[in-house]
C-alpha positions as semicolon CSV with decimal commas, in nm:
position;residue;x (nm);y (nm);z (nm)
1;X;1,434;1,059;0,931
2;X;1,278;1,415;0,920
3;X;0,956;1,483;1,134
4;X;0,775;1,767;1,223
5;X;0,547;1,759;1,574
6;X;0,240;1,898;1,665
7;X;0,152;1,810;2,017
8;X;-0,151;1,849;2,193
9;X;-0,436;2,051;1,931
10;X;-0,699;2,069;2,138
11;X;-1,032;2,020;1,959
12;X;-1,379;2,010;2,116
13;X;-1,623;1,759;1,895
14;X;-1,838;1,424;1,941
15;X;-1,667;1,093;1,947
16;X;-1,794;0,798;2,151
17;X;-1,988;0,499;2,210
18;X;-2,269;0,693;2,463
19;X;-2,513;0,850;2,382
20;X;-2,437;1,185;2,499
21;X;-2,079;1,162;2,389
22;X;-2,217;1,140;2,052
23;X;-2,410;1,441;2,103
24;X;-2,189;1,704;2,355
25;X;-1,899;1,851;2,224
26;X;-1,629;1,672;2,475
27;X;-1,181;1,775;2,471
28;X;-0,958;1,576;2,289
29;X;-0,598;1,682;2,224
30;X;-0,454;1,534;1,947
31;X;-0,065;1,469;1,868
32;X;0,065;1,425;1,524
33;X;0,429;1,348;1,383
34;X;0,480;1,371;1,030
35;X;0,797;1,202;0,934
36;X;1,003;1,141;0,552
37;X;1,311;1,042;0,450
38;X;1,367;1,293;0,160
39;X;1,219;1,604;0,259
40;X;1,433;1,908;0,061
41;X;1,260;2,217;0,137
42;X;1,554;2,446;0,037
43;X;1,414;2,697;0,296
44;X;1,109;2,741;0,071
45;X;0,687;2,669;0,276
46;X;0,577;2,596;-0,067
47;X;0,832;2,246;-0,049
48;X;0,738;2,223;0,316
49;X;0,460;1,972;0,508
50;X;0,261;2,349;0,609
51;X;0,157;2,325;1,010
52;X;-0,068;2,539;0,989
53;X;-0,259;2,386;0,680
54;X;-0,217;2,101;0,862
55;X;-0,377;2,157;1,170
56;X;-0,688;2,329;0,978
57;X;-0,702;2,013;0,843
58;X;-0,704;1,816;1,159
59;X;-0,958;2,021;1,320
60;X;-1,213;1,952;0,973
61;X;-1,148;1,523;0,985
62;X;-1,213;1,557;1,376
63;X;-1,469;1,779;1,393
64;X;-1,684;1,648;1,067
65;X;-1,656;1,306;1,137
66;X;-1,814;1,115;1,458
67;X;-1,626;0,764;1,556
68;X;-1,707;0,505;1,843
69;X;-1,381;0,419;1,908
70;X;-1,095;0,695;1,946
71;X;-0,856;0,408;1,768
72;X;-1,053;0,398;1,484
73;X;-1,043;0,775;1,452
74;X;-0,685;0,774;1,498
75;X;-0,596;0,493;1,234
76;X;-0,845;0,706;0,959
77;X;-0,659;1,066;1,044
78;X;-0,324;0,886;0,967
79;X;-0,438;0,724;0,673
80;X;-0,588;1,040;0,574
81;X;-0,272;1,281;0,607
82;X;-0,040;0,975;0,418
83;X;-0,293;1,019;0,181
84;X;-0,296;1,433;0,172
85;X;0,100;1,462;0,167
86;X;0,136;1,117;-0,022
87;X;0,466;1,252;-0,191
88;X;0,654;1,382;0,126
89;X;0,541;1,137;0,385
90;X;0,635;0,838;0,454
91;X;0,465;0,737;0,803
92;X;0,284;0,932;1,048
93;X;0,195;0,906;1,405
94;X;-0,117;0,967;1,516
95;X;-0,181;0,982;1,898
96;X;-0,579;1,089;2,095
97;X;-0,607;1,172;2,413
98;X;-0,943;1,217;2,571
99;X;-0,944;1,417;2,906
100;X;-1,317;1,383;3,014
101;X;-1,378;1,057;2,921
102;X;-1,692;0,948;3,100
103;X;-1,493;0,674;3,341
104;X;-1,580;0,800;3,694
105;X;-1,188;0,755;3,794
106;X;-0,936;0,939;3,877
107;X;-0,698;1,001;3,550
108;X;-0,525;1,257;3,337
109;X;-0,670;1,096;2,994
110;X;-0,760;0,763;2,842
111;X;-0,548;0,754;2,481
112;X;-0,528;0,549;2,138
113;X;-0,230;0,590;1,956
114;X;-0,134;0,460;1,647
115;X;0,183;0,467;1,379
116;X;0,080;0,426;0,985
117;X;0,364;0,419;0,688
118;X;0,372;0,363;0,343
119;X;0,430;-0,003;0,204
120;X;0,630;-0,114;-0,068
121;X;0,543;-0,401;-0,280
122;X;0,563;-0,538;-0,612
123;X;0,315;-0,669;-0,808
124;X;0,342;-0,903;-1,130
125;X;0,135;-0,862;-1,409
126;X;0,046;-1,105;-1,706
127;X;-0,237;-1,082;-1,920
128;X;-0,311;-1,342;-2,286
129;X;-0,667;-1,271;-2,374
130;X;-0,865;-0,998;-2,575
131;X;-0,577;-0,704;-2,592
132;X;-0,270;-0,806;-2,326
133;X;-0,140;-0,464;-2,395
134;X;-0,471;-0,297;-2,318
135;X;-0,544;-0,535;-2,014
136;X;-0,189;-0,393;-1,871
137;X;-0,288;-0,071;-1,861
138;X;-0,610;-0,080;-1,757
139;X;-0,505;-0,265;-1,469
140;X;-0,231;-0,050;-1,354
141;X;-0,495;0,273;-1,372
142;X;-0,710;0,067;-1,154
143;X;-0,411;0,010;-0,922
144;X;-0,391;0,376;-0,859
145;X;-0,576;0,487;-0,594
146;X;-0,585;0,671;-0,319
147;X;-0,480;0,388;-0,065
148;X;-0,200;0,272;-0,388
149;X;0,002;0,436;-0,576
150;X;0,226;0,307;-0,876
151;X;0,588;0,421;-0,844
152;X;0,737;0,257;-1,151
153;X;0,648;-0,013;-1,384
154;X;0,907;-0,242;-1,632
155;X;0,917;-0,287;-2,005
156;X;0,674;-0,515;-2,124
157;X;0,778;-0,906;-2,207
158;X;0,673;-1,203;-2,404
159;X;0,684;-1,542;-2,272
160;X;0,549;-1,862;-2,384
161;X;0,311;-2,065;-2,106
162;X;0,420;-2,214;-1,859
163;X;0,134;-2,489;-1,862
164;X;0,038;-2,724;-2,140
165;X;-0,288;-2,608;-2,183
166;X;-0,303;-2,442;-2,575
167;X;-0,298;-2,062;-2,555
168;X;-0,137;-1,747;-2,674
169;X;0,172;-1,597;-2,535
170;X;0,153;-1,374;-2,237
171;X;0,227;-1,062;-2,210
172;X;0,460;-0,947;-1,808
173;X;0,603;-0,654;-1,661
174;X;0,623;-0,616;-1,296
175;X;0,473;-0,263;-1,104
176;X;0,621;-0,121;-0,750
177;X;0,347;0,038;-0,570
178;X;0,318;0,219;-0,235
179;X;0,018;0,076;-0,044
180;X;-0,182;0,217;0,298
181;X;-0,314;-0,163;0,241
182;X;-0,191;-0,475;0,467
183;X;-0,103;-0,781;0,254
184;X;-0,479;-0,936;0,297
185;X;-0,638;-0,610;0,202
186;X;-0,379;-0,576;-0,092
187;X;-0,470;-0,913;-0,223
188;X;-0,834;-0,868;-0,196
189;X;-0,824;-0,560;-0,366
190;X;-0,586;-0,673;-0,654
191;X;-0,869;-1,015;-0,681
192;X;-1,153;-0,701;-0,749
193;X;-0,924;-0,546;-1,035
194;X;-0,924;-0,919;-1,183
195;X;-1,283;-0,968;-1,148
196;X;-1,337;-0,578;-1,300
197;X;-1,114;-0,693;-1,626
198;X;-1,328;-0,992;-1,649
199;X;-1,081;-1,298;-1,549
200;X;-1,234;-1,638;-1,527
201;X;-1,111;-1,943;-1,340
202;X;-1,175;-2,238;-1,507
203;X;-0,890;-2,413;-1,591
204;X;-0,560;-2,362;-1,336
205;X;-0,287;-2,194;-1,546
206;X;-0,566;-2,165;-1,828
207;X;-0,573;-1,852;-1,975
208;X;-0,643;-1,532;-1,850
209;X;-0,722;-1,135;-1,950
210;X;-0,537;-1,042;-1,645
211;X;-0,337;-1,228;-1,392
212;X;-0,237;-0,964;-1,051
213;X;-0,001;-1,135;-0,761
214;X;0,164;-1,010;-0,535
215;X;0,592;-1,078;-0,550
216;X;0,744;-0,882;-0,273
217;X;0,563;-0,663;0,015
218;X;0,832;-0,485;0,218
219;X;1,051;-0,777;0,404
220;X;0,742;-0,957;0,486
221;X;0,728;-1,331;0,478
222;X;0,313;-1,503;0,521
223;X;0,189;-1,818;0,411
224;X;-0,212;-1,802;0,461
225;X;-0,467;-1,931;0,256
226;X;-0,531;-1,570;0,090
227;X;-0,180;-1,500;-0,002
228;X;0,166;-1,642;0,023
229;X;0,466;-1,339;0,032
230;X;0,701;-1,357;-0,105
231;X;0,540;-1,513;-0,380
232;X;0,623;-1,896;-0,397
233;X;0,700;-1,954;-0,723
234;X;0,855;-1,620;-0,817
235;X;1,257;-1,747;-0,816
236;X;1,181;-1,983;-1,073
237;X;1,000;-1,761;-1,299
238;X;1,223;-1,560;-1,569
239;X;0,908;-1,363;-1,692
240;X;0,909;-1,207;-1,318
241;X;1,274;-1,187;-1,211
242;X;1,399;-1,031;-1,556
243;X;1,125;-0,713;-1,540
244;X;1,128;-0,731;-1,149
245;X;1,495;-0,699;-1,193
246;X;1,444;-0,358;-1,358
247;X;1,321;-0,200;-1,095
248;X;1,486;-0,359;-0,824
249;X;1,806;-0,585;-0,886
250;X;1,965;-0,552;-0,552
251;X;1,625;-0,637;-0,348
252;X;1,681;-0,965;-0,111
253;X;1,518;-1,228;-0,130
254;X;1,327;-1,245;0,217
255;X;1,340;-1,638;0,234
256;X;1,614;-1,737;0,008
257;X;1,868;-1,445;0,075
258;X;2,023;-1,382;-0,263
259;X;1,927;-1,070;-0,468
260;X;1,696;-1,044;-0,748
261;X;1,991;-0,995;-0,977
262;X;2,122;-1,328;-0,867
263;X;1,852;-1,499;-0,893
264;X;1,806;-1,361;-1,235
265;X;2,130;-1,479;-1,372
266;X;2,092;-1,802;-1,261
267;X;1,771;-1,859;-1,407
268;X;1,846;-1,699;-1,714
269;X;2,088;-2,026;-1,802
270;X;1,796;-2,251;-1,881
271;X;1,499;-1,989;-1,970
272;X;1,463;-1,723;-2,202
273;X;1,229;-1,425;-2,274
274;X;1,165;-1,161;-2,587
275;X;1,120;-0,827;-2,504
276;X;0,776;-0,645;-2,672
């Protein structure tokens, strides 16, 4: 891993829960490291994470901006500079120290730190109402945000339903994304692009104009009642494993420890997909 430092920018502005903190310009000295795994700057600023851009930019969040809690302004300026240098970073940490900080004791500095990276996850994607095709895309444009980006997405398949209910064929491809968003936050904001493209739940494996879960989020493994990762039904599902395979055959399995491309194989003896 590549970083690059900046220690201790001091930068006079207003950030507290009194009164007059929120109203006197007080010290803080803040302490960023940038890091990446695949910086190439060939010698050349215009490749490079610029310091002194940087630090202009640093002084404007800190300055503009007025926060109760020096941990919530130091989670925001990370997520803000993974979000500035979203192609050459991949986590950043972030650390406030405030000198004068209205204690009455006897100290160097009270401090918040914090560390913020990039997530990787995969997200399935079936749609079988109005236009599937159209549904897709609209979905993975909503997807892309500032907080989420889409790094790749699979060819397109056509499977028949898994449930007995009548209904068209669906439509599946799988998307990676990078994600500032913790599983939770993920899933609640993937539920809002299925609400946006109209999906109604009526009928369990009924139907749907869009149908968002999440597959695979870094080497996490959580069972809650919002969200279940990796996703519990995935491994016996061809119309995820074949496109998820695309983008990532040699992935493990956090729970069952075989690849993707194993899993794949084996499930491709007994089901079968056609390819749009």
């Amino acid at each position: 891993m590549n970083s690059i430092i900046i220690k201790d920018l001091e930068i006079f502005a207003c950030h507290g829960v009194l009164n007059e903190e929120k109203n006197i310009k007080q010290k803080f000295l803040i302490s960023v490291q940038l890091n990446s795994d695949y910086w190439n700057y060939n010698d050349d600023i215009k490749n490079a994470v610029n310091y002194s851009e940087t630090c202009d930019f640093i002084v404007d969040f800190i300055t503009t901006n007025c926060f109760n809690l020096i941990e919530t302004c130091a989670e925001q300026l990370a997520e803000r500079l993974l979000q500035k240098y979203n192609n050459q970073l991949t986590s950043v940490d972030v650390t406030i120290k405030k000198p004068w900080a209205p204690l009455n004791k006897n100290l160097s500095f009270v401090a918040a730190n914090t560390h913020k990276s990039w997530n990787n996850a995969f997200i399935g994607i079936g749609s079988n109402l109005g236009d599937p095709h159209a549904n897709i895309q609209q979905a993975l444009k909503l997807i892309n945000t500032k907080n989420t980006y889409v790094l790749k997405t699979s060819q397109i398949y056509e499977t028949t339903p898994i449930s007995n209910i009548p209904q068209n064929n669906y439509l599946n491809c799988v998307t990676q994304i990078k994600t500032l968003l913790a599983p939770p936050q993920l899933m609640q904001f993937l539920l809002g692009i299925e609400q946006e493209l109209k999906r109604v739940r009526t009928v369990k494996n009924g139907p749907r104009t869009i149908d968002l879960d999440i597959l695979l989020f870094n080497n996490c493994v959580l069972n809650t009642e919002l969200v279940t990762i990796p996703h519990p039904r995935m491994h016996k599902r061809l119309f995820v494993l074949i496109p998820l395979c695309e983008l990532a055959p040699g992935y493990v399995h956090p729970v069952l420890n075989q690849t993707i491309y194993n899993l794949s194989k084996q499930l491709q003896k007994t089901q079968q997909l056609l390819k749009t």
